[in-house]
C-alpha positions as CSV (number, residue, x, y, z in Angstrom):
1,X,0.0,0.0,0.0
2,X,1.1,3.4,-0.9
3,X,2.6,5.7,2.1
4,X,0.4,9.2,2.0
5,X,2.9,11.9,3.1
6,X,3.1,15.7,2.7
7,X,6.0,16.7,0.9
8,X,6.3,21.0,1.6
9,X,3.3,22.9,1.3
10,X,0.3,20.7,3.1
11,X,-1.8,21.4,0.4
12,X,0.0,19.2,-1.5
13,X,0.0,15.3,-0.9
14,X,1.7,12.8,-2.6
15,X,1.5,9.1,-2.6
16,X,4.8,7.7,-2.0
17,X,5.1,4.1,-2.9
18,X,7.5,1.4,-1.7
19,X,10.8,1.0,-3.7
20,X,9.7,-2.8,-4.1
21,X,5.9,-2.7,-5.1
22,X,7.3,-0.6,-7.9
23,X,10.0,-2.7,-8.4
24,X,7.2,-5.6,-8.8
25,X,4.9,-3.8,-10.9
26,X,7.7,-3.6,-13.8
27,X,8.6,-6.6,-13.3
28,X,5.1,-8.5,-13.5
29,X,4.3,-6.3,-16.7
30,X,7.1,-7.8,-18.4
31,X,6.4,-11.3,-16.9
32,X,3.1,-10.9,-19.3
33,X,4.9,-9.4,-21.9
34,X,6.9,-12.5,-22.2
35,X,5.4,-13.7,-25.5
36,X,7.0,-13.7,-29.2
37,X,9.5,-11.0,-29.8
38,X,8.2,-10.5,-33.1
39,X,5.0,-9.3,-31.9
40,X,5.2,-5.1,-31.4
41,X,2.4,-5.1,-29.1
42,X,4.5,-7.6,-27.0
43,X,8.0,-6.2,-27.3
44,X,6.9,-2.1,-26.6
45,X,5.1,-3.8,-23.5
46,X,8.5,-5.4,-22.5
47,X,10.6,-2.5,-22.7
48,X,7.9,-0.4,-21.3
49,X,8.1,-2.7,-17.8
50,X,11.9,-2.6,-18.2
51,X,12.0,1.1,-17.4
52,X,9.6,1.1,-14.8
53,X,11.5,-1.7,-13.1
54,X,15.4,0.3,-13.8
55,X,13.5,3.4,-12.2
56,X,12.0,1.6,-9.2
57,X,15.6,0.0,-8.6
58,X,17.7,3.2,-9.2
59,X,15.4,6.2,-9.0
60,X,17.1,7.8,-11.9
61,X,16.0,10.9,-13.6
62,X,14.2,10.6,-16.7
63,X,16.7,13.0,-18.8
64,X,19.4,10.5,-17.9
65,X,16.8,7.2,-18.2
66,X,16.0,8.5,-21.9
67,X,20.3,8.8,-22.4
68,X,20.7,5.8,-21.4
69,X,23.3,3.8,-24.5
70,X,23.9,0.0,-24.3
71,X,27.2,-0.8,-23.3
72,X,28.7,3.0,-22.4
73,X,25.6,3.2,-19.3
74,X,24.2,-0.2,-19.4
75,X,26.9,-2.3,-19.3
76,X,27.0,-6.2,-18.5
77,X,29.9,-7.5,-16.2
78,X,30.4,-11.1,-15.0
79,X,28.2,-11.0,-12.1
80,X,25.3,-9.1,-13.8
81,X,24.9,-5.8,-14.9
82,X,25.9,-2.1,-13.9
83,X,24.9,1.5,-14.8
84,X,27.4,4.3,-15.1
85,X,26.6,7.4,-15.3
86,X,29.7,10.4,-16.1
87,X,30.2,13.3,-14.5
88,X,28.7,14.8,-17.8
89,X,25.5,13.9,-18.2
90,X,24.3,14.1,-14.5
91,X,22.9,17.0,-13.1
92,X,25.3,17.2,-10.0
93,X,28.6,17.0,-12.3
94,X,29.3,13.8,-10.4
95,X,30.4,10.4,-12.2
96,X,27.7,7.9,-10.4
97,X,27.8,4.2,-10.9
98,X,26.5,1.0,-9.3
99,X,25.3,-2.9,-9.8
100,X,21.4,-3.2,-10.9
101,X,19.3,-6.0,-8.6
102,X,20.0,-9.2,-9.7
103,X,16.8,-9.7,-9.9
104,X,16.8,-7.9,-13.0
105,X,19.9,-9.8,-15.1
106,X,17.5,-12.2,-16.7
107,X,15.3,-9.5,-18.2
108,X,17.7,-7.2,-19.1
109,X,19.6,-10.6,-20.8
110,X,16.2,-11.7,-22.4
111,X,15.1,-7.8,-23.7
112,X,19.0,-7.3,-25.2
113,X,19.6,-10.6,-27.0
114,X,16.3,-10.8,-27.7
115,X,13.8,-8.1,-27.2
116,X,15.5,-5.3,-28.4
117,X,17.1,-6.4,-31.6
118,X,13.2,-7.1,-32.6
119,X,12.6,-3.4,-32.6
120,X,15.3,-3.8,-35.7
121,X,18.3,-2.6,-33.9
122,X,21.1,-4.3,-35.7
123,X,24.5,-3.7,-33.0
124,X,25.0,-4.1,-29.6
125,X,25.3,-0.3,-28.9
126,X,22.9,2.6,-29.0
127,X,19.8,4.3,-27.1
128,X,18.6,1.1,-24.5
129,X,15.1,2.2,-25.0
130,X,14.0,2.1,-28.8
131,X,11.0,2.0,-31.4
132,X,10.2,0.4,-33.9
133,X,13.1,1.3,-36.4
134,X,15.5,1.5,-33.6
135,X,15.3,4.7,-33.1
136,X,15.3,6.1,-29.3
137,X,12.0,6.2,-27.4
138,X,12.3,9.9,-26.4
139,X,12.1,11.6,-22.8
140,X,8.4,12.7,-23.2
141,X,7.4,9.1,-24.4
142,X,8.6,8.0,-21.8
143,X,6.9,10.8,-19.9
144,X,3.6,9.7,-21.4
145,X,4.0,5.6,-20.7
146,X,4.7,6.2,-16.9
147,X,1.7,8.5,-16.9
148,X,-0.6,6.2,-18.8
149,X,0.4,3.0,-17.7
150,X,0.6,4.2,-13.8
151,X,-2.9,4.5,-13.3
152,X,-2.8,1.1,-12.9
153,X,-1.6,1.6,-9.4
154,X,-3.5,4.8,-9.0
155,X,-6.0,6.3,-11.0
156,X,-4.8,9.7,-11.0
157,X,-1.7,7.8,-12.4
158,X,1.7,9.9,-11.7
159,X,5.3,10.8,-13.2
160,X,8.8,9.6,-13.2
161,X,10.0,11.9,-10.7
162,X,7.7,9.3,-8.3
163,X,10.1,6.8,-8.5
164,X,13.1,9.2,-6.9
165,X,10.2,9.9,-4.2
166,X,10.1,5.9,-3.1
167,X,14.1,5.8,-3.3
168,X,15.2,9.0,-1.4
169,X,11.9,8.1,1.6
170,X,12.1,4.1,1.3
171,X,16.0,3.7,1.4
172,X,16.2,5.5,4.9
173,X,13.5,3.5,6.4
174,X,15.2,0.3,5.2
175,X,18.8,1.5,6.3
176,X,18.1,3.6,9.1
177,X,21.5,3.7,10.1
178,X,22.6,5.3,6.6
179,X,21.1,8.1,5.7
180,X,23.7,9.1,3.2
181,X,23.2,5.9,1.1
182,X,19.8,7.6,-0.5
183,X,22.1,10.7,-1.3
184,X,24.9,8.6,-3.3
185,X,22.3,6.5,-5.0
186,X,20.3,9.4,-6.3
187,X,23.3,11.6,-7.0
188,X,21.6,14.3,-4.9
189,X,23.3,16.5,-2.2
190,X,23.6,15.5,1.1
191,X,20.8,18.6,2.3
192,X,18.2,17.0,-0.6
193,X,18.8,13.6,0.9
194,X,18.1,15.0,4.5
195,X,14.7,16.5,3.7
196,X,13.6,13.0,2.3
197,X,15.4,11.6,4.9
198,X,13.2,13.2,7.3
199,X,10.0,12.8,5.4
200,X,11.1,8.9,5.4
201,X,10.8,8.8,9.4
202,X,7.8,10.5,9.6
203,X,6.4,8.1,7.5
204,X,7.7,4.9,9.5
205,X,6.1,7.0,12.8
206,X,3.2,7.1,10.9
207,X,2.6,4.0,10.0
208,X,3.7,2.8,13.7
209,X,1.5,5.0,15.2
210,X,-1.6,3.8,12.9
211,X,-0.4,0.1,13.4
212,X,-0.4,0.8,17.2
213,X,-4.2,2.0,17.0
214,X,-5.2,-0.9,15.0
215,X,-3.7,-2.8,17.5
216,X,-5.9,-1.7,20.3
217,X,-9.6,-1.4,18.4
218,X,-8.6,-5.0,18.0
219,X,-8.7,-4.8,14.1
């Protein structure tokens, strides 16, 4: 279930969902996505639940999600596969780099050797996310897919920058004693990380405090 907390002003509330149920959600839409390559319906579905999952797992920003090429960001090492992210192209200036879940080596296996060179991508190189053509699926279609498909999970559906929400408020909950690791994993500053930091405990005391109520009415 989504966390409700009040980010800033109180008139305006957002849903923040766990890291994980996101994380589930791509990865269950390419589970039935899993038919015949050659089938556009089933391929665009595929990479479609591939993005959601890569945000859910890294919170990155969609400029840098759109940028992404195969085998200069997305790069596949011996024990899975890693992003990397120069100094360049990330909003801080600062190079960023880390494993991906390895959870998510056999999809990203399946939708490169298999998926992607459907779209009629001939090389091993190039945008990650493509059409049909091989050209790159842009930053407002991808804009447009999160919106659309996320009302699955909400009807009011919501934007990219939803899944840097669930990093920078989940990650503290889950590693309460390190809350610097949502900072280095977003590529944020350490006073960005804080506020979400903080927004992260009130939401565990939140939830304890509700859980606590339930717990007396008996429910």
């Amino acid at each position: 279930m989504p966390l409700p907390c009040i980010l800033g002003s109180p008139t305006r509330v957002f849903k923040v969902f766990h890291s994980l149920e996101l994380l589930e959600w791509g990865l269950r839409r390419m589970d039935a996505a899993a038919g015949d390559p050659a089938s556009p319906a089933h391929r665009a579905a595929y990479r479609d639940g591939l993005i959601i999952a890569l945000f859910a797992a890294r919170g990155l920003r969609i400029g840098s999600m759109a940028a992404l090429q195969l085998g200069t960001n997305l790069i596949s090492c011996d024990n899975g596969w890693r992003l990397e992210l120069a100094a360049a192209d990330m909003k801080n200036e600062r190079h960023l780099g880390y494993g991906l879940p390895d959870r998510l080596a056999p999809y990203i296996d399946r939708y490169v050797n298999e998926v992607r060179p459907a779209f009629g991508v001939g090389r091993r190189q190039g945008p990650v996310s493509v059409v049909e053509g091989g050209g790159p699926f842009t930053l407002l279609s991808i804009d447009r897919m999160i919106r659309r498909a996320s009302r699955e999970l909400t009807p009011e559906g919501f934007g990219s920058h939803t899944f840097r929400r669930s990093v920078g408020t989940i990650a503290p909950i889950a590693s309460p004693d390190r809350p610097a690791a949502a900072a280095a994993l977003l590529g944020v500053s350490q006073g960005v990380a804080e506020r979400h930091y903080n927004l992260g405990q009130v939401a565990l005391a939140a939830e304890q405090y509700h859980a606590a109520l339930r717990k007396i009415r008996g429910d």
